[in-house]
N, CA, C and O atoms as a printed pandas DataFrame, in Angstrom:
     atom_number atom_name residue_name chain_id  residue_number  x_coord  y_coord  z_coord
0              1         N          UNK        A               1    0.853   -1.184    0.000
1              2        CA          UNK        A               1    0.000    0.000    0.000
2              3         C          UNK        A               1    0.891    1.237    0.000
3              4         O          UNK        A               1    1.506    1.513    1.030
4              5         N          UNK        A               2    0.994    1.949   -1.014
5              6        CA          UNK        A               2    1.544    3.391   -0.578
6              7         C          UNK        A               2    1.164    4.207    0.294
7              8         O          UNK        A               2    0.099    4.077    0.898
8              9         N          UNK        A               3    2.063    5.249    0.495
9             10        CA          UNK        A               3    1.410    6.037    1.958
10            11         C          UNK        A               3    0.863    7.092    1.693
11            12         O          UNK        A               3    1.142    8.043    2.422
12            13         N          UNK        A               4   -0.019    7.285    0.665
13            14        CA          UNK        A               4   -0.741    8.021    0.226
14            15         C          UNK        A               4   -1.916    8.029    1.189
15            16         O          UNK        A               4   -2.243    9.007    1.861
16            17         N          UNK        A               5   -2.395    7.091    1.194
17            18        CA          UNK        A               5   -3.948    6.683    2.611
18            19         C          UNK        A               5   -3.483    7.256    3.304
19            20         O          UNK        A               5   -4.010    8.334    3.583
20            21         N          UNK        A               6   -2.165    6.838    4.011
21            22        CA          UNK        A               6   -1.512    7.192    5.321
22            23         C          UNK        A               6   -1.121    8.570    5.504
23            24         O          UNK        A               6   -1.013    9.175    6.571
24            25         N          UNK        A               7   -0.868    9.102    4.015
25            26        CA          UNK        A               7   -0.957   10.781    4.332
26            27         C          UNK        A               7   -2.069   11.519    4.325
27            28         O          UNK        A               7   -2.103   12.493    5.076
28            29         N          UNK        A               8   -3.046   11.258    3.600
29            30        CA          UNK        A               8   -4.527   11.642    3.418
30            31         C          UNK        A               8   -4.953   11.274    4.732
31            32         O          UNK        A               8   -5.488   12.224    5.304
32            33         N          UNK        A               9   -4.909   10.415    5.287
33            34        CA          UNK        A               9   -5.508   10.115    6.836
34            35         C          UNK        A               9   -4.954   11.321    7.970
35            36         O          UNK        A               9   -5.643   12.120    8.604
36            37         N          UNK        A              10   -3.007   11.085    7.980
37            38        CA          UNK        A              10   -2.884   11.887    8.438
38            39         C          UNK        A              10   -3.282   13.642    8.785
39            40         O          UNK        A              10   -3.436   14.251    9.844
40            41         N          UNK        A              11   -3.356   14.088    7.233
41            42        CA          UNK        A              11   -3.940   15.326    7.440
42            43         C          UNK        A              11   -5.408   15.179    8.231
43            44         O          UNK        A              11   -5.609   15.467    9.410
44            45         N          UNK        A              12   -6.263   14.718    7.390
45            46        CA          UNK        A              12   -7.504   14.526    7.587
46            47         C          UNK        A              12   -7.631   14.841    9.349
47            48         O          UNK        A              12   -8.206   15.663   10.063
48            49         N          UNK        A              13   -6.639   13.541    9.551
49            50        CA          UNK        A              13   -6.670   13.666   11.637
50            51         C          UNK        A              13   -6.293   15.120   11.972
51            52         O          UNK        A              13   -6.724   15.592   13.024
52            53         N          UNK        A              14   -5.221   16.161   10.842
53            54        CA          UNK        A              14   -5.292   16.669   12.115
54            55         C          UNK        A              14   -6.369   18.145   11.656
55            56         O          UNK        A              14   -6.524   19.206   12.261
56            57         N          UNK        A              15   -6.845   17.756   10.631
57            58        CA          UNK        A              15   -8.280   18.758   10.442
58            59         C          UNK        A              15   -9.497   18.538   11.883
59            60         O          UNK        A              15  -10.111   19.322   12.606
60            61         N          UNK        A              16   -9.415   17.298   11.791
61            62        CA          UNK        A              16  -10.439   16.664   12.775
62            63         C          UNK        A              16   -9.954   17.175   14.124
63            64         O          UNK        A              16  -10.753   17.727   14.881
64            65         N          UNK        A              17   -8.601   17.003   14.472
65            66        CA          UNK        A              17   -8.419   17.509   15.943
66            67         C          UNK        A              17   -8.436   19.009   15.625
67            68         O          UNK        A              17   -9.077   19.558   16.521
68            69         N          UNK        A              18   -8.006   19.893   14.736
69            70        CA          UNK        A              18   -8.413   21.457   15.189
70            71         C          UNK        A              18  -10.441   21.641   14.917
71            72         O          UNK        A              18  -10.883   22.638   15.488
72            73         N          UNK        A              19  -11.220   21.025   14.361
73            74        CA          UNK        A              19  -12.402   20.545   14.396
74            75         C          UNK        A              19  -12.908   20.640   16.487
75            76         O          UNK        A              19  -13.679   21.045   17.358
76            77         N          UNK        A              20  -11.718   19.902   16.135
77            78        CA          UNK        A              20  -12.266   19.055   18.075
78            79         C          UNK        A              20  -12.058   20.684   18.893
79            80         O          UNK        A              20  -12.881   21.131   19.692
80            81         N          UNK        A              21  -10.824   21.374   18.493
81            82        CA          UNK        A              21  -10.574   22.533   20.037
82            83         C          UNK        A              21  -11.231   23.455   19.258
83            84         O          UNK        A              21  -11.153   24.478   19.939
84            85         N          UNK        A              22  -12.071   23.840   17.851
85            86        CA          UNK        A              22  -13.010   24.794   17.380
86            87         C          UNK        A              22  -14.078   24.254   18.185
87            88         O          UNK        A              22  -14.574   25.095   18.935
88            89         N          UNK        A              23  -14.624   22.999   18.258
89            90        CA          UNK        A              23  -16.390   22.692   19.266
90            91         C          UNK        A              23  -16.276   22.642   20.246
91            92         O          UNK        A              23  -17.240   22.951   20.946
92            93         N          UNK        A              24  -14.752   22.129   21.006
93            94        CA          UNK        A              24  -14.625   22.691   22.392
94            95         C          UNK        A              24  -14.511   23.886   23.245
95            96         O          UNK        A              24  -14.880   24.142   24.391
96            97         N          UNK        A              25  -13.779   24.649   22.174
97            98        CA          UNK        A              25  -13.611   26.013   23.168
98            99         C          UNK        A              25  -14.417   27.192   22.905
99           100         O          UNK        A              25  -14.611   28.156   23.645
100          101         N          UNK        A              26  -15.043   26.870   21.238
101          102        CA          UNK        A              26  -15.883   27.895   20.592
102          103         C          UNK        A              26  -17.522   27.153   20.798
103          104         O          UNK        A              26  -18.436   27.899   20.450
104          105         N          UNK        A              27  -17.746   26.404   21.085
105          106        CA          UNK        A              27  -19.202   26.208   20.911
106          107         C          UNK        A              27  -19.281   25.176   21.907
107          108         O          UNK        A              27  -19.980   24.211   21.596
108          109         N          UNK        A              28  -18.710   25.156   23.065
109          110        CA          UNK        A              28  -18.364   24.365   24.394
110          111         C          UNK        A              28  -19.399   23.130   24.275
111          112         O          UNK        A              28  -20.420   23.013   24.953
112          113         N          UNK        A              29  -18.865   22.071   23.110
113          114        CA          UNK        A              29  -19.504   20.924   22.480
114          115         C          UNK        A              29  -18.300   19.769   23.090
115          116         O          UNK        A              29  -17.092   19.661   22.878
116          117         N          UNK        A              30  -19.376   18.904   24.034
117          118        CA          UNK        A              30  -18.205   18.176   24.206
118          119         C          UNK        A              30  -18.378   16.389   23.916
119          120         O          UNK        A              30  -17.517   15.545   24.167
120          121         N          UNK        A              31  -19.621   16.166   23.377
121          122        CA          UNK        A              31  -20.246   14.894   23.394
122          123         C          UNK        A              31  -19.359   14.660   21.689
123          124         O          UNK        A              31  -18.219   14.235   21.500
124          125         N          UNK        A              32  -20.380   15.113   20.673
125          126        CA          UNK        A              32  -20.499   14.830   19.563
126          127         C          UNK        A              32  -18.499   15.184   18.952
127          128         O          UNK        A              32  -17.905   14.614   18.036
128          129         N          UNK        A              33  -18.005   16.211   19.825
129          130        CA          UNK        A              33  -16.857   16.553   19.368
130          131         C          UNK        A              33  -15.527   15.115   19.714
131          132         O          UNK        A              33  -14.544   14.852   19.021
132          133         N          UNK        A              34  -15.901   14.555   20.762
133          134        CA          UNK        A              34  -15.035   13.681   21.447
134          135         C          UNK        A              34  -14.796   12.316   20.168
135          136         O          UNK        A              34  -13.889   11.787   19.525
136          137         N          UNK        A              35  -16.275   12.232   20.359
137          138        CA          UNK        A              35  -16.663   10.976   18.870
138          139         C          UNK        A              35  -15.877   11.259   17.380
139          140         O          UNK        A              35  -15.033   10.511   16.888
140          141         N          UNK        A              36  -16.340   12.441   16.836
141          142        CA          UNK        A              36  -15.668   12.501   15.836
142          143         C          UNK        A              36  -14.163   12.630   16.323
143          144         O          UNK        A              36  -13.512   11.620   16.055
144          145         N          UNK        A              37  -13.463   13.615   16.964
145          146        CA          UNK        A              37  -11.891   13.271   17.431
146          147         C          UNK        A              37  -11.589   11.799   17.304
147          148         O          UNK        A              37  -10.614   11.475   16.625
148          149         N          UNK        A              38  -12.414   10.764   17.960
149          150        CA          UNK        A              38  -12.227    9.547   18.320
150          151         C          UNK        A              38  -11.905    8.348   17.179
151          152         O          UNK        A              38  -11.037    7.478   17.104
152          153         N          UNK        A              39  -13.060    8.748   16.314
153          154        CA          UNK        A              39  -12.887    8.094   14.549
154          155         C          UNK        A              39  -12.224    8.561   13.724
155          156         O          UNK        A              39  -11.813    7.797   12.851
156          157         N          UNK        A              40  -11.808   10.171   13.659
157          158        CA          UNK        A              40  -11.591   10.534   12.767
158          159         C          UNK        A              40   -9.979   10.344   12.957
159          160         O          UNK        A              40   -9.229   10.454   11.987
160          161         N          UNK        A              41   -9.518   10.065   14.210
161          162        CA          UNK        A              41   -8.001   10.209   14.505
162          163         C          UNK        A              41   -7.773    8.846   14.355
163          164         O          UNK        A              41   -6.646    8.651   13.900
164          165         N          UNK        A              42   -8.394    7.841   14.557
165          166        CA          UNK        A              42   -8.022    6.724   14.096
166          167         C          UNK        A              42   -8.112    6.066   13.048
167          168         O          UNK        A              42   -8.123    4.840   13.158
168          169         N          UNK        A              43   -8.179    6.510   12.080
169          170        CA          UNK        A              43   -8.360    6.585   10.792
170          171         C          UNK        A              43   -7.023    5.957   10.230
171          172         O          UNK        A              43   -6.899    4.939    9.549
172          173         N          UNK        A              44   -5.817    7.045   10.804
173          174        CA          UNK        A              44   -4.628    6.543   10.346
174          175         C          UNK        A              44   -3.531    5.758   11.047
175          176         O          UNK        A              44   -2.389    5.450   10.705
176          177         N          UNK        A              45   -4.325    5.512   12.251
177          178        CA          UNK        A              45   -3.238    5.103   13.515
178          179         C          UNK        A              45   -3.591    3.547   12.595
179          180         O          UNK        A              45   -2.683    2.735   12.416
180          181         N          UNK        A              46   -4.847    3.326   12.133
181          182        CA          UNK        A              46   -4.957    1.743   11.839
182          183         C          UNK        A              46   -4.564    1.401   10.247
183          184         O          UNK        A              46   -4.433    0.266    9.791
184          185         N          UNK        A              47   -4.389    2.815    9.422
185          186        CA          UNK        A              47   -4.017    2.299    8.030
186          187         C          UNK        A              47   -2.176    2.434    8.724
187          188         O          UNK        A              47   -1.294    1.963    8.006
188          189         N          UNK        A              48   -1.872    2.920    9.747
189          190        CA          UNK        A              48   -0.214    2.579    9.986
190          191         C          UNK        A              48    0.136    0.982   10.973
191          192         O          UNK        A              48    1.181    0.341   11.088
192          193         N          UNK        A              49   -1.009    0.798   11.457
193          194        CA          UNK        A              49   -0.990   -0.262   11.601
194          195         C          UNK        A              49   -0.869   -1.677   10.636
195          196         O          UNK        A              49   -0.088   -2.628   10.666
196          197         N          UNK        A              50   -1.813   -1.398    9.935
197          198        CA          UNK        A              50   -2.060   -2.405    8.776
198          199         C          UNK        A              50   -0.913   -2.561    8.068
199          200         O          UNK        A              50   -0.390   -3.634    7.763
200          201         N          UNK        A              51   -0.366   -0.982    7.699
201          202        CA          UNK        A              51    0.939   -1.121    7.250
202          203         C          UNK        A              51    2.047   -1.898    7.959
203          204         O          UNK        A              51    2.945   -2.175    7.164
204          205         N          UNK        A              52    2.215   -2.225    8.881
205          206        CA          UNK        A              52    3.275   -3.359    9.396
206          207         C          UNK        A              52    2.519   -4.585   10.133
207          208         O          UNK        A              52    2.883   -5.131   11.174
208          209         N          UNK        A              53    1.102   -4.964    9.156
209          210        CA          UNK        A              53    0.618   -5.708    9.562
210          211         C          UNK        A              53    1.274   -7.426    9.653
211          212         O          UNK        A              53    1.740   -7.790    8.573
212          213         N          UNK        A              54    1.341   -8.286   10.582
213          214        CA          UNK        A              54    1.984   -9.185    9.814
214          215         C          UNK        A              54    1.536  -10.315    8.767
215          216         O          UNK        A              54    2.266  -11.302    8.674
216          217         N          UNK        A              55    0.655  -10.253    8.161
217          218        CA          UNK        A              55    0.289  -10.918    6.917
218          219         C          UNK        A              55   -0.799  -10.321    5.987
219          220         O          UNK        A              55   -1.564   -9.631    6.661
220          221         N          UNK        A              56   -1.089  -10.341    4.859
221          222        CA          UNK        A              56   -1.783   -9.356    4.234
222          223         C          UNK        A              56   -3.183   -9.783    4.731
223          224         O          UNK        A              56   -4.028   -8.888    4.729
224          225         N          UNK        A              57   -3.506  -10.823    5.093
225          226        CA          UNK        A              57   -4.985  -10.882    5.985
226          227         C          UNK        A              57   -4.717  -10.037    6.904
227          228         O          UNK        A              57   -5.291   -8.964    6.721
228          229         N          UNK        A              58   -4.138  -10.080    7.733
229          230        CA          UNK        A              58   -3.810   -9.248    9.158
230          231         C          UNK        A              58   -4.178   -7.149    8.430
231          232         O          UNK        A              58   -5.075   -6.369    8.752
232          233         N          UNK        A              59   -2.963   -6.969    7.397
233          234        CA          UNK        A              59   -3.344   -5.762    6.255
234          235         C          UNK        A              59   -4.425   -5.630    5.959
235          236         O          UNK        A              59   -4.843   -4.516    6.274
236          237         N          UNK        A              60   -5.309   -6.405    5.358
237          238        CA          UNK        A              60   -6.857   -6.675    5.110
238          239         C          UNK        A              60   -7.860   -5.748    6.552
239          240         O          UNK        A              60   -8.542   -4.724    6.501
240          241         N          UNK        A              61   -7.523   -6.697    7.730
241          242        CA          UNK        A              61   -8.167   -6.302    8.663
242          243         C          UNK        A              61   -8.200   -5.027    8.957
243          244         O          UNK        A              61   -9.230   -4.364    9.076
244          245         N          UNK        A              62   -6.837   -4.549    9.114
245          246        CA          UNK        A              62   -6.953   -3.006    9.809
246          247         C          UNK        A              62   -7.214   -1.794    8.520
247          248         O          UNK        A              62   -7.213   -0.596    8.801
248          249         N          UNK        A              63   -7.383   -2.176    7.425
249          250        CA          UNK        A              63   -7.603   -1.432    6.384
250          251         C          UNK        A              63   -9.243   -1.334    6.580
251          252         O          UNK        A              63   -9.887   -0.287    6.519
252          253         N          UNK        A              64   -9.689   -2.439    6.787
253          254        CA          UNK        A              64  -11.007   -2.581    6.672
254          255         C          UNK        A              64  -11.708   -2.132    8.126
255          256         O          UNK        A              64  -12.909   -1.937    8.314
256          257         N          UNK        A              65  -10.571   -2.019    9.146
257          258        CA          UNK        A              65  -11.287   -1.003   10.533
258          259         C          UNK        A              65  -10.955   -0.020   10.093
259          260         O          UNK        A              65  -11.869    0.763   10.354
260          261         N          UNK        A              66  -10.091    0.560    9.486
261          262        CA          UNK        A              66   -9.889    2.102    8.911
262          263         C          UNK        A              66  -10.916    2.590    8.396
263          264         O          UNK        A              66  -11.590    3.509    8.860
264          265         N          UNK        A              67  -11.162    1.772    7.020
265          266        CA          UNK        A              67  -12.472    2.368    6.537
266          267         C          UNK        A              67  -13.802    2.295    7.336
267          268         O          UNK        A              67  -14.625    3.127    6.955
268          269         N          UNK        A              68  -14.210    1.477    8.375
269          270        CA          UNK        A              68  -15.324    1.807    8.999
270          271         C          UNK        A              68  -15.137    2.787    9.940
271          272         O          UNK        A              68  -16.264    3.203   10.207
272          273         N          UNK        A              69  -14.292    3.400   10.608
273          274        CA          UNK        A              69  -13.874    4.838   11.176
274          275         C          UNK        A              69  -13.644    5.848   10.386
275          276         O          UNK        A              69  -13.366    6.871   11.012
276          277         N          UNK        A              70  -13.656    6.003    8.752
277          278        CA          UNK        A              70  -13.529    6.760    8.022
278          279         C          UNK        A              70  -15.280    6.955    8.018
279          280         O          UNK        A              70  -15.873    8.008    8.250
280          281         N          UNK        A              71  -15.762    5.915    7.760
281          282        CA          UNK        A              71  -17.335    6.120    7.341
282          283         C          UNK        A              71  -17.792    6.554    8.994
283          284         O          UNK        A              71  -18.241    7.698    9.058
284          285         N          UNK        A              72  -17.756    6.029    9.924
285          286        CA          UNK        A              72  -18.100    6.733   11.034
286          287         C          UNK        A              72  -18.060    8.169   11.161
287          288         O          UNK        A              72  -19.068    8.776   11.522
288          289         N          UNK        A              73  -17.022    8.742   10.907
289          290        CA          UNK        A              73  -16.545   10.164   11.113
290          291         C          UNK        A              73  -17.166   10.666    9.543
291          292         O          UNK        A              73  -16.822   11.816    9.267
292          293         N          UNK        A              74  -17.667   10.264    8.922
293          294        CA          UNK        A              74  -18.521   10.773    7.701
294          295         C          UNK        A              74  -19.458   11.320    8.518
295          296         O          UNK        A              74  -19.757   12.514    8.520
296          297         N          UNK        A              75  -19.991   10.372    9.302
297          298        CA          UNK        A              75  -21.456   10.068    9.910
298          299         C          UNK        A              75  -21.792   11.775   11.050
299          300         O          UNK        A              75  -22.681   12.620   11.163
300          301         N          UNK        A              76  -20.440   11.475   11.657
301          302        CA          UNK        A              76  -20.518   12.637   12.812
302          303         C          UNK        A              76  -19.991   14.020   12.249
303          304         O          UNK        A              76  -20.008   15.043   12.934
304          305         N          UNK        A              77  -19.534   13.972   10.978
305          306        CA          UNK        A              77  -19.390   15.638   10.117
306          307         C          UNK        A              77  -20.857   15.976   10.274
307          308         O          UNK        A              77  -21.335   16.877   10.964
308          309         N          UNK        A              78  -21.635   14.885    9.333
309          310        CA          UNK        A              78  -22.913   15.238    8.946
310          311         C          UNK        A              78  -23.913   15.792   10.156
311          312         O          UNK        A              78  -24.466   16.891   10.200
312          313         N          UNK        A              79  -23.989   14.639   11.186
313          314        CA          UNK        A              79  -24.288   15.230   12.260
314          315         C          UNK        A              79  -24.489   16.632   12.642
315          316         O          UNK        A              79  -25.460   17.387   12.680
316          317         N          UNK        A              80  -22.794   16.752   13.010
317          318        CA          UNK        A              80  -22.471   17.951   13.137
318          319         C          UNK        A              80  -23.163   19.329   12.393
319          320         O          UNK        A              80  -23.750   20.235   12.984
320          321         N          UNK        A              81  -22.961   19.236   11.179
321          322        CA          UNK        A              81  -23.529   20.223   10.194
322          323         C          UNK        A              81  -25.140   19.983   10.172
323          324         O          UNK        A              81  -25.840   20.986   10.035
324          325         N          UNK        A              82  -25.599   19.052   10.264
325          326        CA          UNK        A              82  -26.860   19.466   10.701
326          327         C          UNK        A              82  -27.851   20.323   11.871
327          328         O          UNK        A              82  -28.901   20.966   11.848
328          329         N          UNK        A              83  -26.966   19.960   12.749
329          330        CA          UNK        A              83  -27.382   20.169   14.034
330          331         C          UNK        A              83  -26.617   21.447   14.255
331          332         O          UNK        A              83  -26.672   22.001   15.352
332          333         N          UNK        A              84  -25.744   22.053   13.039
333          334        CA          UNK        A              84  -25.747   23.416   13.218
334          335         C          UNK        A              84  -24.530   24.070   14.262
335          336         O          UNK        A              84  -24.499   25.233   14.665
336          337         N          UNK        A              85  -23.451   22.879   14.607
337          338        CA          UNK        A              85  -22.239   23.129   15.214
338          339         C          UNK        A              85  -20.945   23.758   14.169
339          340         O          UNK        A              85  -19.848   24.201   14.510
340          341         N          UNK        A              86  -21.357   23.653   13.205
341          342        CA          UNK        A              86  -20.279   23.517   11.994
342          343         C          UNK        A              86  -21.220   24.174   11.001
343          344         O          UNK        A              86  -22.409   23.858   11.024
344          345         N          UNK        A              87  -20.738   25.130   10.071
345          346        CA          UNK        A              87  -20.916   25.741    8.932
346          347         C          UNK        A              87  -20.689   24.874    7.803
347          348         O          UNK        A              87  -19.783   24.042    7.751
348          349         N          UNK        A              88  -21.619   25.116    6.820
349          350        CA          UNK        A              88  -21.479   24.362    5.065
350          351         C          UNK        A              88  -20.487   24.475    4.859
351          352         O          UNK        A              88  -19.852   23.442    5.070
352          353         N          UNK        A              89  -19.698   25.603    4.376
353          354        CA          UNK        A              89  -18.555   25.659    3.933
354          355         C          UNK        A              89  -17.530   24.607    4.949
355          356         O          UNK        A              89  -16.563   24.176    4.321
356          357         N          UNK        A              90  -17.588   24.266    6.024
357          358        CA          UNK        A              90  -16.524   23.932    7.134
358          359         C          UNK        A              90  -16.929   22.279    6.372
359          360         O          UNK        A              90  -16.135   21.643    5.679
360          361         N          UNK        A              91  -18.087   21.918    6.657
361          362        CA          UNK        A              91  -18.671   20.322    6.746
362          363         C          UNK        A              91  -18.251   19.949    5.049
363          364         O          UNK        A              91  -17.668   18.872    4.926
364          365         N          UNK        A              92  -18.473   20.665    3.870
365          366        CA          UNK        A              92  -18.012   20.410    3.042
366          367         C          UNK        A              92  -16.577   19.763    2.722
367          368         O          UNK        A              92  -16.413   18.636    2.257
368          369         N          UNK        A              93  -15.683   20.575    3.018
369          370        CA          UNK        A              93  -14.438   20.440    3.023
370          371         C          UNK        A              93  -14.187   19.633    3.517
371          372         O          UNK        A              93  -13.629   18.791    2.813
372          373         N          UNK        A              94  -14.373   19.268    4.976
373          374        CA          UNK        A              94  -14.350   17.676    5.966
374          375         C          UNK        A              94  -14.810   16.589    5.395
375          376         O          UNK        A              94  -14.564   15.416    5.676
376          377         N          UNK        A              95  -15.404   16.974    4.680
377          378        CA          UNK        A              95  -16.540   15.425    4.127
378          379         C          UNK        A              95  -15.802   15.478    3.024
379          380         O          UNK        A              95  -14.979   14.569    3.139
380          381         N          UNK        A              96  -15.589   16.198    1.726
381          382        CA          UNK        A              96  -14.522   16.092    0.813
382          383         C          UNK        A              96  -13.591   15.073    1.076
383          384         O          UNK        A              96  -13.650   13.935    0.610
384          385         N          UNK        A              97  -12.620   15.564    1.929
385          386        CA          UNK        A              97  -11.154   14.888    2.331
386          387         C          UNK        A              97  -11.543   13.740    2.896
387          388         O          UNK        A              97  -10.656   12.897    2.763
388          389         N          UNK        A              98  -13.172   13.035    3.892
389          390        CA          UNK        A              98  -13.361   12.332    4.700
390          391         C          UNK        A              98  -13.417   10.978    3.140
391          392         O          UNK        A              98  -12.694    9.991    3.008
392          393         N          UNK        A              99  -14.565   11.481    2.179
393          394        CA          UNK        A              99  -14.505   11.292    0.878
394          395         C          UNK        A              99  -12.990   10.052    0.302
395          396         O          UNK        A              99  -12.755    8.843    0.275
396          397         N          UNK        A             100  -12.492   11.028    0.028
397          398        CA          UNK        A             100  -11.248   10.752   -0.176
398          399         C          UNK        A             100  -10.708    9.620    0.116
399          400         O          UNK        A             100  -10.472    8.790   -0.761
400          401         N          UNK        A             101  -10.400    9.396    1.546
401          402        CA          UNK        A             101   -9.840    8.915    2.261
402          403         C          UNK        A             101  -10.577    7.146    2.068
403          404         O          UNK        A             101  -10.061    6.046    1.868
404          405         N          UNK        A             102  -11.730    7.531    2.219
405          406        CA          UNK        A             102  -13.031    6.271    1.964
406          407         C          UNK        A             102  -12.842    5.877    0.988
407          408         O          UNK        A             102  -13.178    4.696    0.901
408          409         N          UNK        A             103  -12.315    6.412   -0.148
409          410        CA          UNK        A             103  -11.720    6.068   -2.004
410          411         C          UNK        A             103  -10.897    5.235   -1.886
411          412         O          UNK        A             103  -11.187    4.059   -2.107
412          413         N          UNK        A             104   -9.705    5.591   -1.524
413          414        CA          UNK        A             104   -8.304    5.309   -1.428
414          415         C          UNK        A             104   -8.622    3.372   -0.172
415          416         O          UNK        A             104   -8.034    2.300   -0.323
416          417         N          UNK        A             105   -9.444    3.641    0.614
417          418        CA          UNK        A             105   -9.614    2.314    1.957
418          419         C          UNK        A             105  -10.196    1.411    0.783
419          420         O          UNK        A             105   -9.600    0.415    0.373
420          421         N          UNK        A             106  -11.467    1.870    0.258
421          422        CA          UNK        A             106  -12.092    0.839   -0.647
422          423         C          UNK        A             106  -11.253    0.325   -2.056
423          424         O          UNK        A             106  -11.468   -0.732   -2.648
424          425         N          UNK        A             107  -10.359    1.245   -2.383
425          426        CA          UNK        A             107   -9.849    0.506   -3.533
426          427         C          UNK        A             107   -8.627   -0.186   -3.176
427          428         O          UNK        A             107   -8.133   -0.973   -3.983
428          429         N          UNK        A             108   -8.124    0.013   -2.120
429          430        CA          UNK        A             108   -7.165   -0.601   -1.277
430          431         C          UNK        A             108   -7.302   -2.139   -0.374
431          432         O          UNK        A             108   -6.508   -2.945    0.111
432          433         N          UNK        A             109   -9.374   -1.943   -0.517
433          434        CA          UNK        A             109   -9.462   -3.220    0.158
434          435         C          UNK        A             109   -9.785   -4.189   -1.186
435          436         O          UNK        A             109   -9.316   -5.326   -1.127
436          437         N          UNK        A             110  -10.473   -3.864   -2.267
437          438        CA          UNK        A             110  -10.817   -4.482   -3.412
438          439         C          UNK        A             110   -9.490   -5.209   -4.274
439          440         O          UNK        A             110   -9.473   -6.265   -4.906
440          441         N          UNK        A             111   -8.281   -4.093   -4.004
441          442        CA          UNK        A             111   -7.480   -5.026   -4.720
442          443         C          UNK        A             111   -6.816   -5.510   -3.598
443          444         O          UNK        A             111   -5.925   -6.138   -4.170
444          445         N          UNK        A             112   -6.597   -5.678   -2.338
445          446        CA          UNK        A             112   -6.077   -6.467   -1.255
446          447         C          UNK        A             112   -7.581   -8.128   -1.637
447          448         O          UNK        A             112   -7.634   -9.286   -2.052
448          449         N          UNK        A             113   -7.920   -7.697   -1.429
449          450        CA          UNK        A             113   -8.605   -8.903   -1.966
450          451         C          UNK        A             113   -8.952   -9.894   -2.936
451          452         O          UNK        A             113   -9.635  -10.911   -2.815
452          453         N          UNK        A             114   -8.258   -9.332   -4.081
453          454        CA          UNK        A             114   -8.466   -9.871   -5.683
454          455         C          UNK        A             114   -6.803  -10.492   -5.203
455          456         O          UNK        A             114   -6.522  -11.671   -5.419
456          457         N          UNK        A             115   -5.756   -9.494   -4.516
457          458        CA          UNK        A             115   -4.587  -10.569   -5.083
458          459         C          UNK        A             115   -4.736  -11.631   -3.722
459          460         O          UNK        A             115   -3.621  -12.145   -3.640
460          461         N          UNK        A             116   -5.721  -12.267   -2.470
461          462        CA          UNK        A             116   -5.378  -12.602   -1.820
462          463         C          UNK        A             116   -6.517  -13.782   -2.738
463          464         O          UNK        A             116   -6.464  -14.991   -2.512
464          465         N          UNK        A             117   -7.169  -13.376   -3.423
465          466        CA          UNK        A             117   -8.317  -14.504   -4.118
466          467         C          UNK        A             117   -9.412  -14.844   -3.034
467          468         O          UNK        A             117  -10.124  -15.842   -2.925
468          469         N          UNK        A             118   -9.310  -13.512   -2.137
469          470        CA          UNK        A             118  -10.979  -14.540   -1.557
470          471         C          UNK        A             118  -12.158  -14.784   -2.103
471          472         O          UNK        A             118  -12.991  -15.458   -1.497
């Protein structure tokens, strides 16, 4: 896997943590902000995991918890921007890159899986 995921994640996390001290200190949000921090930062701790996974099943796995914490933290942008903690312009951009990131997991798990032949 190149570290393309792993850099796209990275940023992504640390959009998500200045996300987290904008709903904490500006809109003293501390439920919904913790959650997204929570998915959205692990996003890449598990595509760096996967990366020294020890067998490409083992790779498989944490790619495939990546992407369900990528889609989680989809879940809690939207949230967010609904419920009016976060501006369009802000939730756009997050969901863009969140986007992204969900591209790169799924085509990463499709061909992790074609060369493993399941």
């Amino acid at each position: 896997m190149s570290s393309i995921a792993y850099e796209k994640a990275f940023s992504f996390a640390l959009d998500i943590i200045s996300l987290y001290k904008y709903l904490t200190i500006r809109e003293k949000e501390y439920i919904l902000s913790k959650q997204v921090l929570r998915s959205g930062t692990s996003i890449g701790a598990n595509i760096k995991e996967g990366i020294q996974g020890q067998s490409k099943k083992d790779f498989l796995s944490k790619i495939s918890i990546a992407l369900k914490e990528a889609e989680e933290t989809e879940y809690w942008i939207q949230l967010l921007k609904h419920s009016n903690y976060i501006d369009e312009k802000t939730a756009s951009s997050l969901l863009k890159n969140c986007k992204e990131v969900i591209k790169i997991l799924v085509n990463t798990i499709k061909t992790t899986k074609a060369n493993l032949e399941i």
